[in-house]
C-alpha positions in Angstrom: -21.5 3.7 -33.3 -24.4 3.0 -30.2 -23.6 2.9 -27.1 -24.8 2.4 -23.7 -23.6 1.8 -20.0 -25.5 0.1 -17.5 -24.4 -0.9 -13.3 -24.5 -4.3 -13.0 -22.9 -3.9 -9.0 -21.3 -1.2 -6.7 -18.5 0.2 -9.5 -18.8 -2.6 -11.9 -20.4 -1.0 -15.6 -21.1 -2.7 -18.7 -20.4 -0.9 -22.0 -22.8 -2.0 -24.7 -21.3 -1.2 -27.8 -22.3 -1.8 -31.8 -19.8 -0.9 -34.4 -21.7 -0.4 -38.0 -21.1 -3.3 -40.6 -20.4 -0.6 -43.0 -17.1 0.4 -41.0 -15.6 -3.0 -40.7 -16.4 -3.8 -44.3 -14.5 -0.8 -45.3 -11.1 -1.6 -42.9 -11.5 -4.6 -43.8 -11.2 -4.3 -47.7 -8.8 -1.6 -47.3 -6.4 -3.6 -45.6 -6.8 -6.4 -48.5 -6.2 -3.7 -51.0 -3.1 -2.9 -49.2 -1.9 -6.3 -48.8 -2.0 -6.8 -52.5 0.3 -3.8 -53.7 2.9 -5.7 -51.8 1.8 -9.5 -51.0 3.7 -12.0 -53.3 1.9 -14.9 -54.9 3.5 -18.0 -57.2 2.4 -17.2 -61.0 1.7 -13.2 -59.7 3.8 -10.2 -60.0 4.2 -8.3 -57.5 1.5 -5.5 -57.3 -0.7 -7.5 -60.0 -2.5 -9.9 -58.1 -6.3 -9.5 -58.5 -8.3 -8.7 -55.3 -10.7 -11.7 -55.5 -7.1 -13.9 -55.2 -6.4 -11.5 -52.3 -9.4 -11.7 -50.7 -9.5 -15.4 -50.5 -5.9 -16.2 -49.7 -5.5 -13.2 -46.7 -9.2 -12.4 -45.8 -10.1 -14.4 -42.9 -6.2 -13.4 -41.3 -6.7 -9.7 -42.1 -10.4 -10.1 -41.3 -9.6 -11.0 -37.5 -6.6 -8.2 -37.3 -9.6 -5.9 -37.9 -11.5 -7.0 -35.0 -8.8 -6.7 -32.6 -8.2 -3.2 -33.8 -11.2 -2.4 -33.7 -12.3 -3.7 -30.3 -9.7 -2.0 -29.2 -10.1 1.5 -30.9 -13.8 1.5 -30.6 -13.7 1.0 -27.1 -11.4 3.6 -26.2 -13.8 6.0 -28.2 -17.2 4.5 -26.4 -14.9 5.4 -22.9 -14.4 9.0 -24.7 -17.5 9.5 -25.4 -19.3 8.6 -22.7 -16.8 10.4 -20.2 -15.8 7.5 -18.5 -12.4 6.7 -16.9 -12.1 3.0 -16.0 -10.4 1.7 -13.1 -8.8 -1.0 -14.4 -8.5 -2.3 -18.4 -11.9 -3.3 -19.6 -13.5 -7.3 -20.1 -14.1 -7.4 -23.8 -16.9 -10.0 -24.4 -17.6 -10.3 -27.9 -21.2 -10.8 -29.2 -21.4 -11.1 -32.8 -18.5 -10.3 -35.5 -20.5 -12.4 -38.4 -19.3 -10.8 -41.5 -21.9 -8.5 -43.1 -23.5 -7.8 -39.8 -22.8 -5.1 -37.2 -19.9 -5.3 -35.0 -21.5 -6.3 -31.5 -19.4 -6.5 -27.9 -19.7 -5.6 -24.2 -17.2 -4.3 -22.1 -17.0 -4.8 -18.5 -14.8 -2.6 -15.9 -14.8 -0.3 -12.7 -15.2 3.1 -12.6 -13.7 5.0 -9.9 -15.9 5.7 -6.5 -17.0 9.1 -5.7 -15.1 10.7 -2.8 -17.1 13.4 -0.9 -14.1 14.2 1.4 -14.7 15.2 5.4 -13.3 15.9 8.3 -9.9 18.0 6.4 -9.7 20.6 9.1 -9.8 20.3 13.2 -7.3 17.0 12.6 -6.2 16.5 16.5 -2.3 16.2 16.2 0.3 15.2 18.2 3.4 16.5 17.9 6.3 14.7 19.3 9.1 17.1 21.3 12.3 15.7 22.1 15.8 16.8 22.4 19.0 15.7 21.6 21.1 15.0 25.3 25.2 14.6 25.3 24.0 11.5 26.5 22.1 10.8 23.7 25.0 11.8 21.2 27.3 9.3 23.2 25.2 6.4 23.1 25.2 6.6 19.4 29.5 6.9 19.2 29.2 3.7 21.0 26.8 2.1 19.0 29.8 3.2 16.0 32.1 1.5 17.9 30.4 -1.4 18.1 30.2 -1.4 14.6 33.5 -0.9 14.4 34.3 -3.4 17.0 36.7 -6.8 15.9 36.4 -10.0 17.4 39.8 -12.3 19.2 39.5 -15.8 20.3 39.4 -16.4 23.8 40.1 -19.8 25.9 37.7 -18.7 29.0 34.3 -19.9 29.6 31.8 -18.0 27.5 29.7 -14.9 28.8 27.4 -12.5 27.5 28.3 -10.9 25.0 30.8 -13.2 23.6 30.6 -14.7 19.8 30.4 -18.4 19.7 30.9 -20.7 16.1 29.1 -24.0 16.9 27.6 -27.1 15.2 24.2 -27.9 16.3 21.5 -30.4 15.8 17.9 -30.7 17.6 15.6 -33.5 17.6 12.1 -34.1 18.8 11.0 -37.7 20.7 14.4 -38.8 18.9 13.5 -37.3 15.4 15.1 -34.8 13.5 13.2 -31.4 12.1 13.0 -28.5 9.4 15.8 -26.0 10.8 17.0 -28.3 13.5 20.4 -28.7 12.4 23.6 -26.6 11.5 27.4 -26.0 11.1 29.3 -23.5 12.0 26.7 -20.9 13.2 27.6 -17.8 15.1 25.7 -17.1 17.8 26.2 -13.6 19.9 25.3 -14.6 23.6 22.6 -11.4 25.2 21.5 -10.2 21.6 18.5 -12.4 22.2 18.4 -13.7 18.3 18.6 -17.5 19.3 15.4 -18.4 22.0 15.9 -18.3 25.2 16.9 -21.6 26.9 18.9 -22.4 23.5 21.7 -19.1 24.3 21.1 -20.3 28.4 22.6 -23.8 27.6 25.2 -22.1 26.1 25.8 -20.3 29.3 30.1 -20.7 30.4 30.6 -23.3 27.6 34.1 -23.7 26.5 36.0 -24.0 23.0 35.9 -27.6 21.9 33.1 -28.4 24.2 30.0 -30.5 23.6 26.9 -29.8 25.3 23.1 -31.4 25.5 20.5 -29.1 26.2 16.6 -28.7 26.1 15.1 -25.9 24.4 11.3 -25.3 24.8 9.8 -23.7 21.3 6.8 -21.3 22.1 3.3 -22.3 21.5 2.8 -19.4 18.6 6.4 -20.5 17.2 6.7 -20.0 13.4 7.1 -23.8 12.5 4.2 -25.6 13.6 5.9 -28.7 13.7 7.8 -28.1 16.6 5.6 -25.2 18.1 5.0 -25.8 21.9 7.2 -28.8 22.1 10.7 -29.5 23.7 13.6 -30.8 21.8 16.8 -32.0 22.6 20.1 -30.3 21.5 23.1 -31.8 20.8 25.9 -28.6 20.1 29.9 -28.7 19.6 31.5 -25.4 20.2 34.1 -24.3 18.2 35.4 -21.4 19.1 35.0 -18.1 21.5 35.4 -15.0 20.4 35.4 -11.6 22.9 34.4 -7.7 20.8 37.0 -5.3 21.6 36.1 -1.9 20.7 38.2 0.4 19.1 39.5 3.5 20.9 37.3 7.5 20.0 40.9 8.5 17.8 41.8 10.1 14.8 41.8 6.9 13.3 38.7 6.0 14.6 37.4 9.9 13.1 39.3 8.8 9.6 37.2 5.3 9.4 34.3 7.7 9.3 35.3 10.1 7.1 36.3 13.2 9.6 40.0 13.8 8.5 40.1 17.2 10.2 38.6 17.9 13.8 38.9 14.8 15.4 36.4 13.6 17.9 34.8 17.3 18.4 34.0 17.3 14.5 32.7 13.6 14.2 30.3 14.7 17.5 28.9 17.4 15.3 28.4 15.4 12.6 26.7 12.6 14.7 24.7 15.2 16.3 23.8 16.8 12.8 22.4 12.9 11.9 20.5 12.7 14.8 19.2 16.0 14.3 17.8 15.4 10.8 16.2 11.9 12.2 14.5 13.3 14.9 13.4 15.9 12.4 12.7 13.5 9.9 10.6 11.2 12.4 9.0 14.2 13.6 7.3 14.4 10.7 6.4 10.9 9.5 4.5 10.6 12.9 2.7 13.9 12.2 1.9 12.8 8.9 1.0 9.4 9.8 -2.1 10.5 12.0 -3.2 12.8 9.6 -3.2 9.9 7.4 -5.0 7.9 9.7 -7.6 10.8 10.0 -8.5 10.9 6.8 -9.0 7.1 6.0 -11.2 7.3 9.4 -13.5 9.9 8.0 -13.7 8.9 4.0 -13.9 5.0 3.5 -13.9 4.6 0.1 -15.6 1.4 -2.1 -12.4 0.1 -3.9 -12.3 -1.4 -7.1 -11.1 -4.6 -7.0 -8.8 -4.3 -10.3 -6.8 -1.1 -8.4 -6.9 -3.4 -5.2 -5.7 -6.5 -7.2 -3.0 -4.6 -8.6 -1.3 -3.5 -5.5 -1.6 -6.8 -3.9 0.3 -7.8 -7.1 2.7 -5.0 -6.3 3.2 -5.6 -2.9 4.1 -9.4 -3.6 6.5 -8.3 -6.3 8.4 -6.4 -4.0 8.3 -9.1 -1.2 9.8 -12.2 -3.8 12.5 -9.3 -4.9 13.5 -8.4 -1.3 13.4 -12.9 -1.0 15.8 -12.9 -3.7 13.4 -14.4 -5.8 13.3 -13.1 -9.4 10.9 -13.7 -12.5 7.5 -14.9 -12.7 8.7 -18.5 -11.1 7.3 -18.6 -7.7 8.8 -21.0 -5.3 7.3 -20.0 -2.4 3.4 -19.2 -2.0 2.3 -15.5 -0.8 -1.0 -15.4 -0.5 -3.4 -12.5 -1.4 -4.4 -12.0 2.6 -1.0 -11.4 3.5 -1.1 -8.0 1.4 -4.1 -7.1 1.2 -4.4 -4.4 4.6 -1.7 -2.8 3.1 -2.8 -2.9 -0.4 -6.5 -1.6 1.3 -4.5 1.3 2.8 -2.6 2.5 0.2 -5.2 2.5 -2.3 -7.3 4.2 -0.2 -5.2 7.0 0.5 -4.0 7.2 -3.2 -7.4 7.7 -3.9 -8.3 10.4 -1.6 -5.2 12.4 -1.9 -5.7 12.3 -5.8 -8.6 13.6 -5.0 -7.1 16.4 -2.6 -4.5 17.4 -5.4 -7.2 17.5 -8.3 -9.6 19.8 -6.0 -6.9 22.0 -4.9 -5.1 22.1 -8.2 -1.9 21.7 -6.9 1.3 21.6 -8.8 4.2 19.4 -7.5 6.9 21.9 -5.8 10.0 21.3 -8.0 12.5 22.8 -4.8 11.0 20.1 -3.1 11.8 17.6 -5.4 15.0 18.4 -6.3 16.0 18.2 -2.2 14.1 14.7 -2.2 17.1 13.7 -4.9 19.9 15.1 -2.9 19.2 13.4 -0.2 18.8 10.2 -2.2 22.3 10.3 -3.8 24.0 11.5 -0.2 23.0 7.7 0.6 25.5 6.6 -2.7 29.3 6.3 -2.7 29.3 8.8 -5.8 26.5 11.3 -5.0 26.9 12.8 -8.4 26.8 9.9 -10.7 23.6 8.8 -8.1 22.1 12.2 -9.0 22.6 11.5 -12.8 20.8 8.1 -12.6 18.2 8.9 -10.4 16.8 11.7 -12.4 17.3 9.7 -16.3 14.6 7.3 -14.7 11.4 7.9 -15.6 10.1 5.5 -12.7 11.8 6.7 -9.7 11.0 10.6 -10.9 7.7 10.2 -10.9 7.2 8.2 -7.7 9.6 11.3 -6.0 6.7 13.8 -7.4 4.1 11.6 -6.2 5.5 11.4 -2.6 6.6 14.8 -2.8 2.7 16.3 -4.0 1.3 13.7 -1.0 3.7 16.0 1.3 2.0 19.3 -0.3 -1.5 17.7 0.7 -0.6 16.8 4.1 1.5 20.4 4.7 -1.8 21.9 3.8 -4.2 19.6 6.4 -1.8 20.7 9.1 -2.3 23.8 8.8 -5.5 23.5 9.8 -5.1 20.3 12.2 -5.5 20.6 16.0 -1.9 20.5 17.2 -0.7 19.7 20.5 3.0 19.0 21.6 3.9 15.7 23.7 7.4 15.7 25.4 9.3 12.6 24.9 13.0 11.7 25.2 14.8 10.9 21.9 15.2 7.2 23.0 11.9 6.3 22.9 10.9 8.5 20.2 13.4 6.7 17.9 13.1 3.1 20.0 16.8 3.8 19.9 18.8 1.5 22.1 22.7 1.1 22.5 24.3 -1.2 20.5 21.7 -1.6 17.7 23.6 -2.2 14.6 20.6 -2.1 13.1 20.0 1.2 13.4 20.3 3.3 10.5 22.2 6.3 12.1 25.0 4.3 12.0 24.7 4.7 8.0 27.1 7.7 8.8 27.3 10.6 5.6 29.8 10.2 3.3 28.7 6.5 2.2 32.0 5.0 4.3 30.0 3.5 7.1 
């Protein structure tokens, strides 16, 4: 078998390769000879069938399963042999298959870029330093009793922070508009979700009243039919509803899982949370930077089936977390709307790969195994989570892979510049009271 490799651009190779007659022949007649101990013909027995018969009724069928195997095969042995890795599964462009002559193709791909790695030592760091104030600590037991918080109708006007189910329809010069219309929304008066001058014409509305309002959409508003224009709302309030927040009790404790200890042990716990986030976020920002440090000093040439890929990736992920499942798209996400990301992330896969390969490191199994624990602590049944999570293939090796891109950026911080920046938890979290979003509020024990 000849082969030969040429650069046609940047990473791009094409694989010349010629396969000798003689070998396809062979396969080729083998495979007939095959067939006939077990083929079955009218006016044949089985196993009798002369080869000429065989050769004329299966040859061209058998002939083209060859090929395929061998295109295949070959090529995977021309990639061996040559000490190449593509980046991405090869073009096969077939040049001549003519029975009796040589087997001739090309095979186009990418080959991964060389990575020279600099600047891995003198990273300049910043290390965040915060601590954790009563203050702190009682900002977040409100933000659990918000969460915790019911709602009861009310006949007063409505004020901020009220809850208001309303009907509502907007039109613009007296036509209607995507979105413009709606029954039986809830709206939360101060959380700043609706625009501005729609929650302000809401201002000390009653149940059962209607109201007309203008609201003025943004210039750089998401729908660019109505962007920078006024509409008129037309809106019929339902009902009024006040939070009330429960009271810091035992049963308060229970709904969180404290049975024993009360508020002092539900504090510790909340503290022990906050702890392990500040620790947590600590860290990400540390690694982050060093991250950024290293795609500063190595830019790397991608090749554009690895890129491609992830952008594929990426969008995957976006139509599953739409609700949007199978190949069926109904709505359109464009390359460009992935592709920084994909850039970064392939990028730094690249260069850490290369970090782990030089160094030879091993993934630290301790490490990995507290990775899964702290995964199932986020289920109901940490247990059965445990169970599952380490029976898939998928998620085990992703865990290794994050946990071996933690071993590279340990080791770059040991030799990173490091300087510590005071800064109060609040701002280091962007925590603010009476975020329901925020995840602290996922108290352990999987009952929040």
């Amino acid at each position: 078998m000849q082969v030969s490799i040429e650069t046609t651009a940047g990473l791009e190779r094409r694989m010349k390769v010629q396969v000798p007659a003689e070998r396809v022949e062979r396969e080729v007649e083998q495979r007939l000879r095959n067939l006939g101990k077990r083929a079955k013909l009218n006016g044949f027995r089985p196993g009798k069938i002369p080869f000429d018969v065989v050769k004329k009724r299966f040859g061209g069928e058998v002939r083209q399963e060859v090929l395929s195997d061998l295109l295949r095969d070959t090529c995977s042995e021309a990639l061996a042999q040559e000490k190449v890795n593509p980046a991405g599964g090869p073009r096969i462009d077939t040049v001549n298959n003519e029975p009796g002559k040589d087997l001739e193709y090309t095979a186009t791909f990418e080959v991964y870029p060389e990575i020279q790695l600099q600047g891995l030592e003198g990273i300049a760091v910043e290390k965040p330093q915060a601590e954790i104030t009563a203050a702190d600590v009682d900002a977040m037991l409100d933000n659990l009793r918000h969460q915790r918080a019911r709602w009861e109708t009310v006949m007063r006007p409505a004020r901020k922070g009220d809850r208001l189910q309303l009907d509502f329809e907007g039109r613009v010069d007296g036509a209607s508009f995507p979105g413009g219309k709606g029954e039986k929304l809830l709206v939360v008066l101060g959380e700043n979700r609706m625009l501005k001058d729609f929650e302000s014409g809401l201002d000390g509305v009653r149940a059962d009243e209607a109201r007309d309002f203008e609201v003025r959409f943004p210039d750089d508003y998401a729908s660019k039919e109505v962007a920078g224009k006024t509409a008129s709302f037309h809106t019929q309030v339902h009902r009024i509803e006040q939070q009330v927040l429960p009271e810091l009790n035992e049963e308060f404790c229970r709904s969180f899982g404290v049975t024993e200890g009360g508020l002092e042990k539900l504090r510790a716990e909340v503290l022990a949370n906050m702890q392990q986030e500040l620790a947590d976020t600590v860290r990400g920002r540390m690694k982050q930077q060093v991250l950024d440090a290293l795609l500063a000093a190595n830019p790397v040439n991608l090749p554009k089936a690895l890129l491609d890929e992830e952008i594929e990736h990426l969008r995957q992920d976006a139509l599953t977390r739409m609700g949007i499942k199978g190949t069926k798209k109904s709505v359109d996400l464009p390359d460009e709307l992935f592709r920084e990301q994909a850039t970064r992330r392939v990028t730094l896969g690249l260069i850490i790969g290369e970090l782990i390969t030089r160094r030879q490191l091993q993934v630290d199994a301790k490490r990995v195994e507290q990775r899964l624990q702290r995964l199932a602590e986020d289920y109901s049944n940490p247990g059965e989570a445990l169970r599952s999570l380490r029976s898939n293939s998928a998620v085990m090796r992703e865990i290794e892979g994050l946990v071996l891109e933690d071993q590279v950026v340990d080791g770059l911080l040991e030799k990173a510049a490091v300087s510590d920046k005071s800064v109060s938890f609040r701002e280091l979290m962007n925590f603010h009271e009476h975020d329901h979003e925020h995840h602290e509020q996922e108290h352990q024990h999987g009952h929040a």
